[in-house]
Steps between C-alpha positions, in 0.01 A plus 500: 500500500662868384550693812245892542770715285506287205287552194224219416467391192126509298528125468580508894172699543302333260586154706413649844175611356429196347557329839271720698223424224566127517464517903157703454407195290567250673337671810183477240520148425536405856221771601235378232401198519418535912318772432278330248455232742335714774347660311353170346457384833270822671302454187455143528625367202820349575365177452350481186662278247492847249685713750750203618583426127582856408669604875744205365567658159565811686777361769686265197485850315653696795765222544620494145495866516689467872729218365655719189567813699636316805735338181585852375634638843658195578697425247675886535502442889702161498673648175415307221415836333649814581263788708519731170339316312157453702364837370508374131382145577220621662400712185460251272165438420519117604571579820274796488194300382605232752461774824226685368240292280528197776488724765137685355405139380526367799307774684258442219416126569494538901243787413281272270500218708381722770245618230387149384472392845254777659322428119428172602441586839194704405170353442463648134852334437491173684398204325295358790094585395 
């Protein structure tokens, strides 16, 4: 690590601000899927096939997600890779697509299972007569 009087580099900043970014995800993917689950649970759906179906999408989502930006850190921390060059990985779209579209997806499913659930919870929804 430079010491206060030297100069960072952009690719130096670019890396530490990747890093904060990937924390704040994975704070999300750990933060989710509870969430979804109480809230599940003070509706009472948590235990409808539709809602447990989906709630799994959502976790395997948030793992995968979890799983490649855990990969991207660690491989610079235990120095596979060097620190400079988190910024750029980051920025490719793979990666990009990877922490953003799972993340929403994920939110997504959790939110229709709770959905479909309180559907079929409802008389005008359930398929009981």
């Amino acid at each position: 690590m430079c010491s206060c009087s030297e100069e960072r580099t952009d690719a130096e900043k670019a890396s530490d601000r990747a890093y904060d970014y990937i924390k704040f995800h994975l704070g999300l993917y750990l933060a989710t899927p509870p969430v979804i689950a109480t809230l599940a649970s003070s509706l009472g759906v948590n235990e409808r096939g539709s809602f447990i179906g989906l709630f799994a999408l959502q976790v395997f989502l948030c793992i995968v997600s979890g799983a490649n930006a855990s990969v991207l850190i660690a491989r610079r921390v235990y120095g596979a890779c060097p620190w400079v060059t988190l910024g750029v990985e980051c920025s490719r779209p793979a990666n990009r697509a990877i922490h953003h579209k799972l993340y929403w997806a994920s939110l997504a499913f959790g939110l229709a299972g709770i959905a479909l659930g309180a559907y079929e919870s409802w008389p005008i929804g359930s398929k009981q007569s």
